[in-house]
VOGU-3710 file (C-alpha; in Angstrom, 3 decimals, decimal comma):
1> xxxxxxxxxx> 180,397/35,145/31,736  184,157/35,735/31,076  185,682/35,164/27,489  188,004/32,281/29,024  184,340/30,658/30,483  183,251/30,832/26,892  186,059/29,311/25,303  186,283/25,360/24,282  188,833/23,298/25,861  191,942/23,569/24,480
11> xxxxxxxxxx> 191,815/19,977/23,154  188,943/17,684/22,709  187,094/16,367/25,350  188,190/12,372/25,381  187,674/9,992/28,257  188,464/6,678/25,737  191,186/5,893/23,386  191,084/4,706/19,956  192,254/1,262/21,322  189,438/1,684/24,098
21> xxxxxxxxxx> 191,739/2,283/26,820  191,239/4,674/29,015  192,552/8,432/28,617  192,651/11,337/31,528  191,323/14,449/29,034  187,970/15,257/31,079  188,422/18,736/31,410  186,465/18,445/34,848  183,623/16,211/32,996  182,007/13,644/34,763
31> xxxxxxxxxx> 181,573/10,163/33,346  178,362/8,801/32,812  176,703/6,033/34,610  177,965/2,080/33,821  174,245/1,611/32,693  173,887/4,288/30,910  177,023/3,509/29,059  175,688/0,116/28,519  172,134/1,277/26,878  174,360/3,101/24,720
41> xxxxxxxxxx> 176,403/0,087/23,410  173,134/-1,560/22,929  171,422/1,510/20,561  174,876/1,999/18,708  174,978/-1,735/17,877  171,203/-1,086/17,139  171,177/1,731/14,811  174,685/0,132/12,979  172,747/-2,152/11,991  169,614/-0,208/10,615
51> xxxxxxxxxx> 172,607/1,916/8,878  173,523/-1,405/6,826  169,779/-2,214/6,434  168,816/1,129/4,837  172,070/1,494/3,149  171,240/-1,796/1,286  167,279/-1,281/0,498  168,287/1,921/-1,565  170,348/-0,914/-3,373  167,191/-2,829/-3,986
61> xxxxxxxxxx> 164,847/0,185/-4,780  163,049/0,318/-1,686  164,471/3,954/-0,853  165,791/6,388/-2,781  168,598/7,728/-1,099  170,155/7,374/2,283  172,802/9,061/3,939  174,863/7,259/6,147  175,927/8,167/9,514  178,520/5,097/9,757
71> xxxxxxxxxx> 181,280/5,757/12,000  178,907/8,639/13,850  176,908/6,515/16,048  178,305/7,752/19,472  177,182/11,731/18,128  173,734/10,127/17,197  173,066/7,934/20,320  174,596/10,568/22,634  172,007/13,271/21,398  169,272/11,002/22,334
81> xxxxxxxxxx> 170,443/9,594/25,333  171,181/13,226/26,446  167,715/14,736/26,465  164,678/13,858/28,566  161,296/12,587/27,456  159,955/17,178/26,778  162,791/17,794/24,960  162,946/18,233/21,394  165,587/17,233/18,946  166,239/18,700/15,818
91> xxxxxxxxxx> 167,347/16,311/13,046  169,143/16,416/9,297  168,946/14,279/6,471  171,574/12,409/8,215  170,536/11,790/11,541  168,366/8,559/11,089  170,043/6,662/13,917  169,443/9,320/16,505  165,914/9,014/15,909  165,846/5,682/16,098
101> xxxxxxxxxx> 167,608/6,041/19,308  164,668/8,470/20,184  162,341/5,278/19,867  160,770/6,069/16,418  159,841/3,084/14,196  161,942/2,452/11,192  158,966/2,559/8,731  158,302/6,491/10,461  162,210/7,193/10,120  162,347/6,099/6,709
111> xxxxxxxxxx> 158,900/7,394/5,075  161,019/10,950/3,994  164,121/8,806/2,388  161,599/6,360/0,918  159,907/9,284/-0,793  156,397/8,760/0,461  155,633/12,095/2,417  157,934/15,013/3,760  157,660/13,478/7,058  156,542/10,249/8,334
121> xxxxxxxxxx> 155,755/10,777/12,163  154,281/13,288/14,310  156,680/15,938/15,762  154,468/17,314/18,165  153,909/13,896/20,008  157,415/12,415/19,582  158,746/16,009/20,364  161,054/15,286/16,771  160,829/18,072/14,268  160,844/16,788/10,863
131> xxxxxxxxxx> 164,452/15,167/9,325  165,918/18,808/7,527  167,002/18,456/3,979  168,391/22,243/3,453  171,478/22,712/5,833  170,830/24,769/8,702  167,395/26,024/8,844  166,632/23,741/11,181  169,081/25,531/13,781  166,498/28,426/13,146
141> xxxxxxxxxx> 163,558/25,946/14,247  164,987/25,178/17,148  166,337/28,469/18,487  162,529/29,956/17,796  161,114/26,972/19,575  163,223/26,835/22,283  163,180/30,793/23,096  158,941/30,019/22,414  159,165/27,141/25,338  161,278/29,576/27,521
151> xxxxxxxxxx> 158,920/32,145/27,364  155,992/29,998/28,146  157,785/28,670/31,276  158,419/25,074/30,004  160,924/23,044/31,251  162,372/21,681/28,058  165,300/22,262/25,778  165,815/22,168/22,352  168,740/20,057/20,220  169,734/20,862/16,968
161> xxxxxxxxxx> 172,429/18,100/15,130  173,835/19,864/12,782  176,765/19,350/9,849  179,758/20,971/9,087  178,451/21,999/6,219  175,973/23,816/7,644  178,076/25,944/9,861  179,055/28,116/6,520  175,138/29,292/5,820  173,883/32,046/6,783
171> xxxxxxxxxx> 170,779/30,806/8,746  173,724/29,057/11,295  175,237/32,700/12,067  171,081/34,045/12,679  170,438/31,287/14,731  173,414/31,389/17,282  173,069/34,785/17,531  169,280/35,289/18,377  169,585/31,885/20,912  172,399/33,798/22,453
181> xxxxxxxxxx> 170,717/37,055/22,475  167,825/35,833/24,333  169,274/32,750/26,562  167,100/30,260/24,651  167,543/26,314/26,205  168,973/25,294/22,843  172,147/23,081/22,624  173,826/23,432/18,603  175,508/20,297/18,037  178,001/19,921/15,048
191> xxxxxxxxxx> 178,314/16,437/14,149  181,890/17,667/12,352  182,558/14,673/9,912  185,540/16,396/7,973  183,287/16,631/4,670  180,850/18,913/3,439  179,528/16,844/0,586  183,334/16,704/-1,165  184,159/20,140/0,120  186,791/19,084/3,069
201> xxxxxxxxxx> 186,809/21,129/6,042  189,724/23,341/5,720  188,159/24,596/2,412  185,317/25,889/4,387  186,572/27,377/7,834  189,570/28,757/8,829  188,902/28,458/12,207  191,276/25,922/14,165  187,860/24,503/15,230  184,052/25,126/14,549
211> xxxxxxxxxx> 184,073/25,518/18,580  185,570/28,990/18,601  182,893/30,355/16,610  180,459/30,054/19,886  182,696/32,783/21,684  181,321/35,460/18,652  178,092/34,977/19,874  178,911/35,633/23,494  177,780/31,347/23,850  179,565/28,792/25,943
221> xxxxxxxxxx> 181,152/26,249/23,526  183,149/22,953/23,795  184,830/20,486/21,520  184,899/16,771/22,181  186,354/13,514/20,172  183,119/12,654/18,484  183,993/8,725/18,342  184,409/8,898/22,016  180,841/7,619/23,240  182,064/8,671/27,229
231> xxxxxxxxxx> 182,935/11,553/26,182  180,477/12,976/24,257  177,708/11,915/26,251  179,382/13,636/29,052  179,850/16,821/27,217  176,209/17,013/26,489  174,727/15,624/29,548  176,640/19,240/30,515  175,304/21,316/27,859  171,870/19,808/28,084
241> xxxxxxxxxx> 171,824/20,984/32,038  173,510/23,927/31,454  170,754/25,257/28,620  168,076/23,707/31,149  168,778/25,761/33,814  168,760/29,189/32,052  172,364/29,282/31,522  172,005/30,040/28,039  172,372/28,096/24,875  175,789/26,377/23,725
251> xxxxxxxxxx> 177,551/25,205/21,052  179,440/22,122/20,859  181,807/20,444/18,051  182,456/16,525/17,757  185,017/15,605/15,714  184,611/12,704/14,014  184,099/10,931/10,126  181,438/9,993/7,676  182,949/6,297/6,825  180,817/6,126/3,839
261> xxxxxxxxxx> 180,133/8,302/0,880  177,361/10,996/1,518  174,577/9,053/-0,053  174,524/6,156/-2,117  174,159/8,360/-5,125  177,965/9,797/-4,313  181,209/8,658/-5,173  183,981/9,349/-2,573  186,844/8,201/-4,309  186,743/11,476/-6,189
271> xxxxxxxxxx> 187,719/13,192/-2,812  189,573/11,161/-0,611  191,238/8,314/-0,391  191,578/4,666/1,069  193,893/5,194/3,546  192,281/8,178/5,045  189,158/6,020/5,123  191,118/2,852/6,849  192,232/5,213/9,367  189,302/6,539/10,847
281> xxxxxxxxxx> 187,919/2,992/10,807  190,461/1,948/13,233  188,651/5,052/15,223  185,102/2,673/15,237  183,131/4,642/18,361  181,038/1,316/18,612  184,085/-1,027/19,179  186,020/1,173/21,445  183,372/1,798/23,819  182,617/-2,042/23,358
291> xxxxxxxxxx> 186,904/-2,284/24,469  186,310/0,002/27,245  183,469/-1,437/29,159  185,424/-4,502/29,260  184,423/-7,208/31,948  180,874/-4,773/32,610  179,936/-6,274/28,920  179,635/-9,704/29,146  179,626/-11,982/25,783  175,847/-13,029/26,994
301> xxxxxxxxxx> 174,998/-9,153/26,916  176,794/-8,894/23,463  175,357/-11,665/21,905  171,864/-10,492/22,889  172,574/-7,057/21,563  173,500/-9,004/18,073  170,250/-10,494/18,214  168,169/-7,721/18,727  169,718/-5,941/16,186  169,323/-8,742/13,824
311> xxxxxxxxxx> 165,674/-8,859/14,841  165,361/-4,814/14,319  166,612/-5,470/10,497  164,089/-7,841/10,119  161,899/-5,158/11,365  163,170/-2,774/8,656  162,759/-4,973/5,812  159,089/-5,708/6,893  158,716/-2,471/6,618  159,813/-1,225/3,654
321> xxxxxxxxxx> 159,248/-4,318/1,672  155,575/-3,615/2,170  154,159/-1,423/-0,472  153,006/1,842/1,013  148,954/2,744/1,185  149,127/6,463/0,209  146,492/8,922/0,060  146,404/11,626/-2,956  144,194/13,882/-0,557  146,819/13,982/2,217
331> xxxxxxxxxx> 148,709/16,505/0,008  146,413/19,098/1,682  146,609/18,177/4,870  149,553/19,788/7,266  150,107/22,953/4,779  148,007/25,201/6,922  146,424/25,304/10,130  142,744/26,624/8,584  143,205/26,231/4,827  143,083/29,303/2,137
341> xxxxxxxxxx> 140,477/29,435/-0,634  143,081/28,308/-2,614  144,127/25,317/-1,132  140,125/24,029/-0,520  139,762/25,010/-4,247  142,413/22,798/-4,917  141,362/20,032/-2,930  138,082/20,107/-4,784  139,338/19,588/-7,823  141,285/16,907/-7,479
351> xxxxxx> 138,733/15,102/-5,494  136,511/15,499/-8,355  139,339/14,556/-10,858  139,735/10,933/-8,668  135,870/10,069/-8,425  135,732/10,966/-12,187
//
């Protein structure tokens, strides 16, 4: 593949305007299906929602921290809506919406922010890894799984979400390159929200975008408007197929905003202000694909949406206002596939320390 095939569009990807009209910047994608379009409206109301929920059960104890991904709900629903049923998807801290997108219950989404165990679901049957607290390691995951599943023949590809944060660590540079080496079916996608924590992005990358890194690596890359539902559905319906069919992995950049602070334990104000905020806002992915489907969205469909999200927070707070039944012995379970000496010697004595 040429360097020019390589390279990201010039500009991002956008098929929808902030105002949800819409814009002729495809760069030879194809828009998705009216129905497909339409199950995404639904999941982005859906998982705005659960975003308010959690956000305001860390206010009344019931987790202890959650991140927001307000204002990134067409890069969360997108990544689900883009891989089939064998795929895998790779999550971060962040990334609760796109799992609930997947179809995981709140209560399984939530058990790692609630503090109960380091994972509350099972990534082998939901094809999920586990939510990934330490930025970029879980690109590594996913390039070793997906070069694992291409070796074994399997039809599947692997998704990693990914920060802009994470794009500075070192485990980001090993990834792309062995994926790239090797052709793995892995699709990097960086969720590129402007802040790194308070680090803003022009204090971590010189690069006019994270896109152009891809062409180091000898990886196709693209960027898109990352509060542009069309568009960045499109983009990875592309990359998705494009991994799938032994193509190669490749790297794609949405550019969008956190609209809240990084957890409710942070206080943006120290880093950026108001207006900056109120602009992106006007930028909401969930009302401007809501503008753009237009007479295909009728105020029935809408106002069942509402309800079923309303019904999905009721859901939530079920959940989590229901003390947890945890097990003590459980901390053994999961660490190794046929336990050390150690571990069983362990396990002993803390069984024996409970009965006593």
């Amino acid at each position: 593949m040429s360097v020019e095939a390589l390279l990201p569009s010039a500009s991002p990807v956008r098929f929808v305007a902030e105002d949800g009209t819409p814009v002729d910047r495809h760069h030879g994608y194809a828009e998705p299906a009216g129905d497909r379009l339409k199950e995404a409206y639904r999941l982005m109301l859906l998982g705005r929602r659960f975003d308010v929920q959690a956000t305001a059960l860390t206010k009344q104890g019931r987790l202890a921290v959650y991140p927001s991904s307000a204002g990134q709900e067409a890069c969360q629903v997108a990544a689900a809506l883009a891989l089939q049923d064998n795929d895998w998807l790779f999550p971060t801290y962040r990334d609760s919406v796109a799992l609930v997108a997947r179809g995981l219950k709140p209560g399984e989404v939530l058990t790692l922010l609630r503090g109960d165990a380091h994972c509350g679901y099972d990534p082998a049957e939901t094809r999920v890894a586990p939510q990934c607290t330490p930025l970029a390691t879980q690109t590594l995951h996913a390039a070793g799984l997906a070069h694992a599943m291409q070796r074994r023949g399997e039809d599947a590809v692997a998704l990693a979400l990914i920060g802009d944060g994470a794009t500075s660590e070192g485990d980001f540079h090993e990834a792309l390159n062995f994926a790239a080496v090797f052709k793995a079916p892995a699709v990097f996608f960086v969720q590129n929200n402007r802040y790194a924590i308070s680090v803003p992005f022009e204090k971590q990358s010189a690069a006019e975008a994270l896109a152009y890194k891809g062409v180091g690596y000898g990886m196709r890359a693209e960027q898109v408007d990352g509060n542009d539902l069309v568009a960045v559905l499109a983009v990875l319906d592309d990359a998705v197929k494009h991994a799938r069919e032994g193509k190669g992995p490749v790297l794609v950049e949405a550019h969008t905003y956190r609209i809240d602070a990084h957890t409710n334990a942070d206080d943006a104000t120290r880093y950026r202000n108001a207006e900056e905020v109120a602009k992106w806002r006007e930028a909401d992915p969930l009302k401007r694909l809501e503008t753009y489907l237009g007479d295909a969205l009728s105020e029935h469909d809408i106002e069942l949406c509402h309800a079923e999200a309303e019904e999905f927070a009721q859901t939530v707070r079920d959940t989590l206002n229901a003390e947890p039944e945890l097990d003590p012995m459980s901390l053994f379970d999961h660490v190794y596939a046929e336990p050390t000496r150690q571990l069983e010697a362990q396990r002993a004595a803390l069984k024996a320390e409970l009965e006593a």
